[in-house]
mmCIF file of the C-alpha atoms, coordinates in Angstrom:
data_MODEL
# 
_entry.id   MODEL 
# 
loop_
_atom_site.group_PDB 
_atom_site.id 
_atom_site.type_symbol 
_atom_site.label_atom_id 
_atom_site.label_alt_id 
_atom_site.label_comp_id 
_atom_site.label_asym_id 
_atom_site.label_entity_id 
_atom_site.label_seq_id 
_atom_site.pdbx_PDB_ins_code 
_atom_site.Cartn_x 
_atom_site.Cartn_y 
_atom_site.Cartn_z 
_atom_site.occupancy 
_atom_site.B_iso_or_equiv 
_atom_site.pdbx_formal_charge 
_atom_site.auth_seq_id 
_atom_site.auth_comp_id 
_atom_site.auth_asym_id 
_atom_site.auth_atom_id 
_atom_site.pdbx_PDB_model_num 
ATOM 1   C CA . UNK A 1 1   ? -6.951  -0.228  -16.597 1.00 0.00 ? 1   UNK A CA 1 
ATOM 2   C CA . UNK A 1 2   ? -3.441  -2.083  -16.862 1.00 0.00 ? 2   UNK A CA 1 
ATOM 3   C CA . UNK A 1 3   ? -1.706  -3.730  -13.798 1.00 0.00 ? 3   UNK A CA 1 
ATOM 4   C CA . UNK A 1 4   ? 1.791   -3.870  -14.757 1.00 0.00 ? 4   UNK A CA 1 
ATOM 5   C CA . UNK A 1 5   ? 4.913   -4.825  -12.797 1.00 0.00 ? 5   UNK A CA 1 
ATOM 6   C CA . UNK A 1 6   ? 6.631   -1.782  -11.053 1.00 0.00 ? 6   UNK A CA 1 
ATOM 7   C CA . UNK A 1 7   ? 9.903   0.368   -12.504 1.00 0.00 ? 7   UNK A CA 1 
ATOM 8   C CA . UNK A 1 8   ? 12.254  2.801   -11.617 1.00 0.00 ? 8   UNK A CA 1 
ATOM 9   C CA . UNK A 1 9   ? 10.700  4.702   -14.131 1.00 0.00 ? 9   UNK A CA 1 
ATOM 10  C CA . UNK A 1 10  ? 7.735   4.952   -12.338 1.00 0.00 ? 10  UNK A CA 1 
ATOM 11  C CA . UNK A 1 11  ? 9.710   6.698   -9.292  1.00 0.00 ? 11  UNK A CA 1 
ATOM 12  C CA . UNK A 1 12  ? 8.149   10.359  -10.313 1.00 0.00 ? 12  UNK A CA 1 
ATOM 13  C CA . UNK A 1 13  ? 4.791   9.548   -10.300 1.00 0.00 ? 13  UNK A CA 1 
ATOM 14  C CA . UNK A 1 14  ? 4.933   7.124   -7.378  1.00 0.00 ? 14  UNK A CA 1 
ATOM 15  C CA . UNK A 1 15  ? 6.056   10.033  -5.349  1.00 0.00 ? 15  UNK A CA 1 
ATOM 16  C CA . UNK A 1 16  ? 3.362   12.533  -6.759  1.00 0.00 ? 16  UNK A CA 1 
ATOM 17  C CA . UNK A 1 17  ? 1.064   9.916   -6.035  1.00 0.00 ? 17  UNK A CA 1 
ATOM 18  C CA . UNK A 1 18  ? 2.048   9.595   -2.697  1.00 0.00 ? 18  UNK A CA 1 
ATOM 19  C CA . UNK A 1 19  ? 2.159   13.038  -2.090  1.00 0.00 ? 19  UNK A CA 1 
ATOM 20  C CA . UNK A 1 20  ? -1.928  13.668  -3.363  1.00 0.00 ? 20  UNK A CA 1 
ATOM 21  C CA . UNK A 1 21  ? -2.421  11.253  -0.718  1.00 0.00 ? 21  UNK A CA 1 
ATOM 22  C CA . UNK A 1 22  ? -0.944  12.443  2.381   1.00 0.00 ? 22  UNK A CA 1 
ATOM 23  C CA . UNK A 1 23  ? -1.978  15.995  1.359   1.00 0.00 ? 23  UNK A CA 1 
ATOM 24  C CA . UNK A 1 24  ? -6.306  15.178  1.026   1.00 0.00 ? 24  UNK A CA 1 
ATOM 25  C CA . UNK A 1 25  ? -5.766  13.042  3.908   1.00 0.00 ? 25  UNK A CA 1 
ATOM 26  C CA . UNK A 1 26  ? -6.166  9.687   2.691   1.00 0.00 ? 26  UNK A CA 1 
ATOM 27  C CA . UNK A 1 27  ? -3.493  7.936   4.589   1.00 0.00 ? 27  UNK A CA 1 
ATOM 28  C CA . UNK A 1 28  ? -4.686  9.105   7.766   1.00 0.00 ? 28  UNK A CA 1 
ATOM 29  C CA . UNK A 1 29  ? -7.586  11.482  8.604   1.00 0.00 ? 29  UNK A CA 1 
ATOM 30  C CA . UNK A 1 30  ? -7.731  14.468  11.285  1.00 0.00 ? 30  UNK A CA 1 
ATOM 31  C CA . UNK A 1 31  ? -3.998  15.069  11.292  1.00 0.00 ? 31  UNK A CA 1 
ATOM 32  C CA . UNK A 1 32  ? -3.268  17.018  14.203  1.00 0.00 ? 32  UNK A CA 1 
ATOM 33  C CA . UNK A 1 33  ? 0.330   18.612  13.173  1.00 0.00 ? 33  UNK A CA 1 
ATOM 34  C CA . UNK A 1 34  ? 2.579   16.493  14.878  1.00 0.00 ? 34  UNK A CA 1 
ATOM 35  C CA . UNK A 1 35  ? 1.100   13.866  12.555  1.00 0.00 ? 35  UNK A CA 1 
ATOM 36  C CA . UNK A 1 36  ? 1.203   15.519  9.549   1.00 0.00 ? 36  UNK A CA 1 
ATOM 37  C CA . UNK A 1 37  ? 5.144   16.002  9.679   1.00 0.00 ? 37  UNK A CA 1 
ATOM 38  C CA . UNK A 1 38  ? 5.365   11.941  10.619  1.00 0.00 ? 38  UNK A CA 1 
ATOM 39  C CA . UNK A 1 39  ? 2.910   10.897  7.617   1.00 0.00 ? 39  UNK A CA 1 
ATOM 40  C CA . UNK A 1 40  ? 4.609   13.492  5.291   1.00 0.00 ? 40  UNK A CA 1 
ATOM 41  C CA . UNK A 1 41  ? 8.053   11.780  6.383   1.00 0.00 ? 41  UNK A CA 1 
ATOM 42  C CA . UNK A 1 42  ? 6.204   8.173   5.024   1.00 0.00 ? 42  UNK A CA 1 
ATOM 43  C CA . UNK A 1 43  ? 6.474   9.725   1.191   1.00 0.00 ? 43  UNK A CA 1 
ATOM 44  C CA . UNK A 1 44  ? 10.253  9.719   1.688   1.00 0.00 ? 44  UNK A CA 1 
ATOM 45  C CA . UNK A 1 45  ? 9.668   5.869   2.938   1.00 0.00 ? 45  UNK A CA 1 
ATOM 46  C CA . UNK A 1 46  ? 7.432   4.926   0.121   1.00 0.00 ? 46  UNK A CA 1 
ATOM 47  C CA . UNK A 1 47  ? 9.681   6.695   -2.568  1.00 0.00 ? 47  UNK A CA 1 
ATOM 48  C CA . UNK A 1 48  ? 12.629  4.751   -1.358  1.00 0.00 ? 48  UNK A CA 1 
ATOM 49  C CA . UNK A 1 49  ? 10.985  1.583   -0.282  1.00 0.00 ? 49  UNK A CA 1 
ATOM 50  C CA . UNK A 1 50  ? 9.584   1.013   -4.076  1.00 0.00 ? 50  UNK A CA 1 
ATOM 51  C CA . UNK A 1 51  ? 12.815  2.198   -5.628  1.00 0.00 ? 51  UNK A CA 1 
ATOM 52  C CA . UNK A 1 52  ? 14.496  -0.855  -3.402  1.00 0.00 ? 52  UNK A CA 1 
ATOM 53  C CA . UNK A 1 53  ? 12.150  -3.155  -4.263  1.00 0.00 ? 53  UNK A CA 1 
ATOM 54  C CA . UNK A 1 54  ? 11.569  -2.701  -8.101  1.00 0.00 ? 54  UNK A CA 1 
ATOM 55  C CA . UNK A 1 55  ? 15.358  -4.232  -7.688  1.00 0.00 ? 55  UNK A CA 1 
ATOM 56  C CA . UNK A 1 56  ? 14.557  -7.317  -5.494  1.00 0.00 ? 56  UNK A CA 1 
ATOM 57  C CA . UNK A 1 57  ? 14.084  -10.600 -5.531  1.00 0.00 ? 57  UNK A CA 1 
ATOM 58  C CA . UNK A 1 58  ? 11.957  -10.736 -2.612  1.00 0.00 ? 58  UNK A CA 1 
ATOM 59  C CA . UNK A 1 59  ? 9.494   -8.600  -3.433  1.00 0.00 ? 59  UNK A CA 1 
ATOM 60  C CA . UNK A 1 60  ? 7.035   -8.063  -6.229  1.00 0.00 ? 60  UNK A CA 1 
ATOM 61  C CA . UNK A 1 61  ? 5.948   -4.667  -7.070  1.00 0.00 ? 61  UNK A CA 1 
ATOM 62  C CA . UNK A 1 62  ? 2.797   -3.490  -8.920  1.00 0.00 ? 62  UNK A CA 1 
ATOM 63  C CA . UNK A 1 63  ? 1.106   -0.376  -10.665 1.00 0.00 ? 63  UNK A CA 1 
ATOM 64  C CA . UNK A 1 64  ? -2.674  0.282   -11.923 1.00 0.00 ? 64  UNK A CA 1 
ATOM 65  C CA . UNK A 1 65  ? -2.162  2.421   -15.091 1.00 0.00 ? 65  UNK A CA 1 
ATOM 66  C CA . UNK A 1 66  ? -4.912  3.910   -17.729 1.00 0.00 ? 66  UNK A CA 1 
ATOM 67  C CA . UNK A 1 67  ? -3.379  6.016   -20.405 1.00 0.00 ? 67  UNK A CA 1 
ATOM 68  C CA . UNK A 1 68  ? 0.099   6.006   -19.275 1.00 0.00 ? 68  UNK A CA 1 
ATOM 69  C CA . UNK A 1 69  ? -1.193  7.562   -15.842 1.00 0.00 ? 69  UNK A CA 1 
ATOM 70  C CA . UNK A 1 70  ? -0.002  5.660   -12.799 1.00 0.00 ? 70  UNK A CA 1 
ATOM 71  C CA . UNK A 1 71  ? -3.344  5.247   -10.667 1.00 0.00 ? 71  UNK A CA 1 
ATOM 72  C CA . UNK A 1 72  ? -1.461  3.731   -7.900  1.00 0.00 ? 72  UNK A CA 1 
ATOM 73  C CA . UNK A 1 73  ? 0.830   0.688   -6.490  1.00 0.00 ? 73  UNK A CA 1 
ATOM 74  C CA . UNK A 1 74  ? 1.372   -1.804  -4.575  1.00 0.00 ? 74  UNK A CA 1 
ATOM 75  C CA . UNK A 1 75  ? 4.267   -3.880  -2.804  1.00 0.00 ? 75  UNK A CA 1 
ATOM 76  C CA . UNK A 1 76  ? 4.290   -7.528  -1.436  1.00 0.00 ? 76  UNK A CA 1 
ATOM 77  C CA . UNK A 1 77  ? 7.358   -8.764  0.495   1.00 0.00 ? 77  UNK A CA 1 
ATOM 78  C CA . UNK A 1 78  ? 8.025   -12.480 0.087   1.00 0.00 ? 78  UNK A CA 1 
ATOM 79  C CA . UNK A 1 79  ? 9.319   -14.294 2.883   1.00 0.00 ? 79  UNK A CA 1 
ATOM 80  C CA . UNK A 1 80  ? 7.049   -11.727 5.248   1.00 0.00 ? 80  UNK A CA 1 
ATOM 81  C CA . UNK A 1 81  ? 4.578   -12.439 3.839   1.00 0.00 ? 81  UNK A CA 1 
ATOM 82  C CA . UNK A 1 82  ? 3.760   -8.674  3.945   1.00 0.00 ? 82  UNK A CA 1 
ATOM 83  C CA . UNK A 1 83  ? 1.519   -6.586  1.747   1.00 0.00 ? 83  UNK A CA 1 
ATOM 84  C CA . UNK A 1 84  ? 3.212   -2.985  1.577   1.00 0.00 ? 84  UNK A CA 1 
ATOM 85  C CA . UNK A 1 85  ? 2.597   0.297   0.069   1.00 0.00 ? 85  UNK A CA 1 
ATOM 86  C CA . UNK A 1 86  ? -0.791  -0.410  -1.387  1.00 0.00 ? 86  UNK A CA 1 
ATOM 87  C CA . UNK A 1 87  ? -1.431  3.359   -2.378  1.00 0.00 ? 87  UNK A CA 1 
ATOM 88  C CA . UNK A 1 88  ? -4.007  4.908   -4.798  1.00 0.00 ? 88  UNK A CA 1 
ATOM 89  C CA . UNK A 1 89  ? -4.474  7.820   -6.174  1.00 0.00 ? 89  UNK A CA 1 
ATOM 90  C CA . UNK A 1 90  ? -7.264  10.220  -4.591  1.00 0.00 ? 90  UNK A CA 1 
ATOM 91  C CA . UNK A 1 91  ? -8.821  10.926  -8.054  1.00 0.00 ? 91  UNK A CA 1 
ATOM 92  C CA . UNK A 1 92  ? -8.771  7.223   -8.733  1.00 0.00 ? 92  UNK A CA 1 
ATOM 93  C CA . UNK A 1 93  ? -10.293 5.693   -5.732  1.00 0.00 ? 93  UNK A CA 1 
ATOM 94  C CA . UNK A 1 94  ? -13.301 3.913   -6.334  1.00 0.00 ? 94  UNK A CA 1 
ATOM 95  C CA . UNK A 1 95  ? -12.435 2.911   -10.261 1.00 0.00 ? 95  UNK A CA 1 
ATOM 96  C CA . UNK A 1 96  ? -10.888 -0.746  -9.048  1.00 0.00 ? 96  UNK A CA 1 
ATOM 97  C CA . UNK A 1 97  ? -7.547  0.188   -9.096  1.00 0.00 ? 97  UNK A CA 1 
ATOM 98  C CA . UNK A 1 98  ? -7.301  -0.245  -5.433  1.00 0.00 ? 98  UNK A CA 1 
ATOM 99  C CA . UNK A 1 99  ? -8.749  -4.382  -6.174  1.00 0.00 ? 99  UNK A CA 1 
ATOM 100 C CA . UNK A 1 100 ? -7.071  -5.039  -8.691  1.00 0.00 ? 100 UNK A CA 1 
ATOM 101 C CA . UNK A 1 101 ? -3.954  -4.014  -7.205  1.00 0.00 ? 101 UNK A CA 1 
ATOM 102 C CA . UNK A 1 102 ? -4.733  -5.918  -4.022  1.00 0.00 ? 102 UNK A CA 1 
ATOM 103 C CA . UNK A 1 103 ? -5.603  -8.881  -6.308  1.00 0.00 ? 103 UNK A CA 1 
ATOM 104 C CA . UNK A 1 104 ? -1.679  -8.923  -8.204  1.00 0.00 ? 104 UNK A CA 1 
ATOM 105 C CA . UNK A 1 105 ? -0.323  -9.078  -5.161  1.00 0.00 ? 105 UNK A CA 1 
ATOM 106 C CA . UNK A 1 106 ? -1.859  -11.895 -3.242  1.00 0.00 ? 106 UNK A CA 1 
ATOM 107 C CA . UNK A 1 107 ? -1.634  -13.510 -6.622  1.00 0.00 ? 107 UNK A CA 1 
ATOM 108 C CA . UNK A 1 108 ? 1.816   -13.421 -6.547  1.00 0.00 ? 108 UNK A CA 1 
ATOM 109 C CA . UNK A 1 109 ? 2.491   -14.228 -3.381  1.00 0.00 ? 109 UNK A CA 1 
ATOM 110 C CA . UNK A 1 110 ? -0.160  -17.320 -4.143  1.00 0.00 ? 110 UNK A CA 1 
ATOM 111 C CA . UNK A 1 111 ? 2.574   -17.974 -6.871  1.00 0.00 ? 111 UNK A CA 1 
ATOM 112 C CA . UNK A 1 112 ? 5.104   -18.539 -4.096  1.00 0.00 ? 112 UNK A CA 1 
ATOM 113 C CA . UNK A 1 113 ? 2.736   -21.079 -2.229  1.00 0.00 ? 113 UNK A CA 1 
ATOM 114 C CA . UNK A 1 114 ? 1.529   -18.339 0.340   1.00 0.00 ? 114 UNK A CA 1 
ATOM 115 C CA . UNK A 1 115 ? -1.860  -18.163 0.806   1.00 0.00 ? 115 UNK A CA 1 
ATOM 116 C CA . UNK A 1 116 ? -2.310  -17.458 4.183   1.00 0.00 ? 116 UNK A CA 1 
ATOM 117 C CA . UNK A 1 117 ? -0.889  -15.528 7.293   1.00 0.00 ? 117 UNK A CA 1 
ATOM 118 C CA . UNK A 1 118 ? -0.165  -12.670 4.927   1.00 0.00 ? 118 UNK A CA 1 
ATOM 119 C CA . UNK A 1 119 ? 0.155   -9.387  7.079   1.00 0.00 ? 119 UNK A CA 1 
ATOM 120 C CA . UNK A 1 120 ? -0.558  -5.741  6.756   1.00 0.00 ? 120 UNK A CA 1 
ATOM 121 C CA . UNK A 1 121 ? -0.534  -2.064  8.562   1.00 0.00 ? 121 UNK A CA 1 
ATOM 122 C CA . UNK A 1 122 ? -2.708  0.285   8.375   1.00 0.00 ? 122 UNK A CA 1 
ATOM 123 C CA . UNK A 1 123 ? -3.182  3.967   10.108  1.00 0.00 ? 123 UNK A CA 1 
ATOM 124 C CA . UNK A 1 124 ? -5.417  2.665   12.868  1.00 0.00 ? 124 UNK A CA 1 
ATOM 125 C CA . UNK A 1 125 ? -7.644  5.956   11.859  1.00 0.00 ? 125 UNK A CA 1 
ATOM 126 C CA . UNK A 1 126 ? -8.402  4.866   8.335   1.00 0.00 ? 126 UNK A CA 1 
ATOM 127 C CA . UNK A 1 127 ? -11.153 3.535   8.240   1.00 0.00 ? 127 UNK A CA 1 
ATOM 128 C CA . UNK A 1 128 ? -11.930 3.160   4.676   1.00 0.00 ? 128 UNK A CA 1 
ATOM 129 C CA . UNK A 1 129 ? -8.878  1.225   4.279   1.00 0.00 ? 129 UNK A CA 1 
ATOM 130 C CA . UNK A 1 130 ? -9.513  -1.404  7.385   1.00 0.00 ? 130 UNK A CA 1 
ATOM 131 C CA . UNK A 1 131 ? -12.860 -1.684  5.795   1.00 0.00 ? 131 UNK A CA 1 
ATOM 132 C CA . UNK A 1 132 ? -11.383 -2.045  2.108   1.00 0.00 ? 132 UNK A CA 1 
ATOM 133 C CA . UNK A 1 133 ? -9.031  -4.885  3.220   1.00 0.00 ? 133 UNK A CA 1 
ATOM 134 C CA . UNK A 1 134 ? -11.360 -6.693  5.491   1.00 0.00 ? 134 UNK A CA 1 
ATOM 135 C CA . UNK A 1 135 ? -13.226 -7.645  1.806   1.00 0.00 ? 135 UNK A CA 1 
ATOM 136 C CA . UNK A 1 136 ? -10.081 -9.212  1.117   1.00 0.00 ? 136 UNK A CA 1 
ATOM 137 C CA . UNK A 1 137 ? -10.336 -11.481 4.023   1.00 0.00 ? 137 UNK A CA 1 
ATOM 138 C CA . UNK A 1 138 ? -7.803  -9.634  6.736   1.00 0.00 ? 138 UNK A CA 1 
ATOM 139 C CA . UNK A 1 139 ? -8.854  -8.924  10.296  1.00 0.00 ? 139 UNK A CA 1 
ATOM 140 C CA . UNK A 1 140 ? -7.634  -6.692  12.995  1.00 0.00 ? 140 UNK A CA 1 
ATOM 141 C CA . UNK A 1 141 ? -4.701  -8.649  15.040  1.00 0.00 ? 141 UNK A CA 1 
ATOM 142 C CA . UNK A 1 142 ? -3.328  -5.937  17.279  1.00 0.00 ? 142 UNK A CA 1 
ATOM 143 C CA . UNK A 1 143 ? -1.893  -2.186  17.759  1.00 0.00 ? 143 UNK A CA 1 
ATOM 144 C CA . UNK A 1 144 ? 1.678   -1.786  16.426  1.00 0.00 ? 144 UNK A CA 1 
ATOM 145 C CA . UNK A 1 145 ? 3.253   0.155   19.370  1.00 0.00 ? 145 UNK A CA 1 
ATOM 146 C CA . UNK A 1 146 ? 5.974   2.508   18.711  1.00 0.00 ? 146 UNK A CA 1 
ATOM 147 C CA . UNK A 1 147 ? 4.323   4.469   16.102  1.00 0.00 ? 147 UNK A CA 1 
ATOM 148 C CA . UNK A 1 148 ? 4.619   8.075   15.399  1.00 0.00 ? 148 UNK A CA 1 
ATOM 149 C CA . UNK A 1 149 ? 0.966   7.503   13.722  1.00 0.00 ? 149 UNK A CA 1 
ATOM 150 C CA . UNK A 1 150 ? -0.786  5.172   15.460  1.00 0.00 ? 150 UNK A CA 1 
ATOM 151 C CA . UNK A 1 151 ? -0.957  1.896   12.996  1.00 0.00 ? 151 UNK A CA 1 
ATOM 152 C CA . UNK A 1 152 ? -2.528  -1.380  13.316  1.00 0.00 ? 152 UNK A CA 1 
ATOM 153 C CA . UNK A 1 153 ? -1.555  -4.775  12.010  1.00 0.00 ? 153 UNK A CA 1 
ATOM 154 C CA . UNK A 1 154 ? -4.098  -6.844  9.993   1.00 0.00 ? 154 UNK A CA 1 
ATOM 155 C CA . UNK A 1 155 ? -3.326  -10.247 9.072   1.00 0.00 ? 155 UNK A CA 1 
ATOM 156 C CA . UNK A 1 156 ? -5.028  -12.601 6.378   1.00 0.00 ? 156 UNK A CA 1 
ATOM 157 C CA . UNK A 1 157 ? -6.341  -15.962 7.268   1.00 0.00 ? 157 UNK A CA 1 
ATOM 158 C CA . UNK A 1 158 ? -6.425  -17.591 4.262   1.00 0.00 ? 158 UNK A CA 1 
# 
């Protein structure tokens, strides 16, 4: 596996691989229908939220390749400190793309001296994924109100 920085040419796949994921569920689980049309509405938001910041200087952006296959991706916002958009594919969870994804991006935000306070949401539902970044040191701080899905906010101590 190859963790590689981010490109626009990696738009097509970042959107197929965003779509695989709302559609088995792994972004949230049990989608009632109301739900589903807000978490399908988040593909449009990823799509356009990595094509912004491929182009930024505040944010680094990430993909986990093998074979020229994007396995998934992963955003961090500078001055947030925010980690953003950490998606994998379903077929690839469980290979370490997920880690080592998780692991560019704190590195590079380490690069900018930030090591702690780094933030995160998550569908309060998903509980592989609270469970996934609590390895990485982040705990629950709160609900994030105003929500179409109901999200939480986990932050990273250090």
């Amino acid at each position: 596996m190859q963790i590689r920085k981010g490109t626009a040419d990696d738009l097509p796949e970042i959107r197929a691989i965003s779509e695989r994921t709302i559609e088995l569920g792994c972004l949230v689980e049990d989608l009632d229908e109301t739900t589903s049309i807000h978490a399908r509405s988040g593909i449009e938001m990823a799509v356009d939220a990595f094509s912004a910041s491929v182009l930024s200087d505040n944010h680094s952006v990430y993909v986990a390749a093998r074979d020229d296959n994007l396995l998934g991706y992963v955003i961090a916002i500078h001055d947030a400190p925010e980690i953003r958009w950490i998606v994998v594919d379903p077929a690839a969870q469980g290979t370490g793309a997920g880690k080592a994804l998780m692991i560019a991006a704190l590195d590079a935000l380490a690069e900018r001296g930030v090591r702690s306070n780094v933030r995160l949401t998550v569908p309060a539902a998903n509980e592989r994924a609270k469970a996934f970044y609590r390895k990485f040191g982040f705990m629950v701080t709160g609900p994030i109100n105003d929500q179409k899905v109901p999200m939480i906010e986990m932050q990273r101590a250090a």
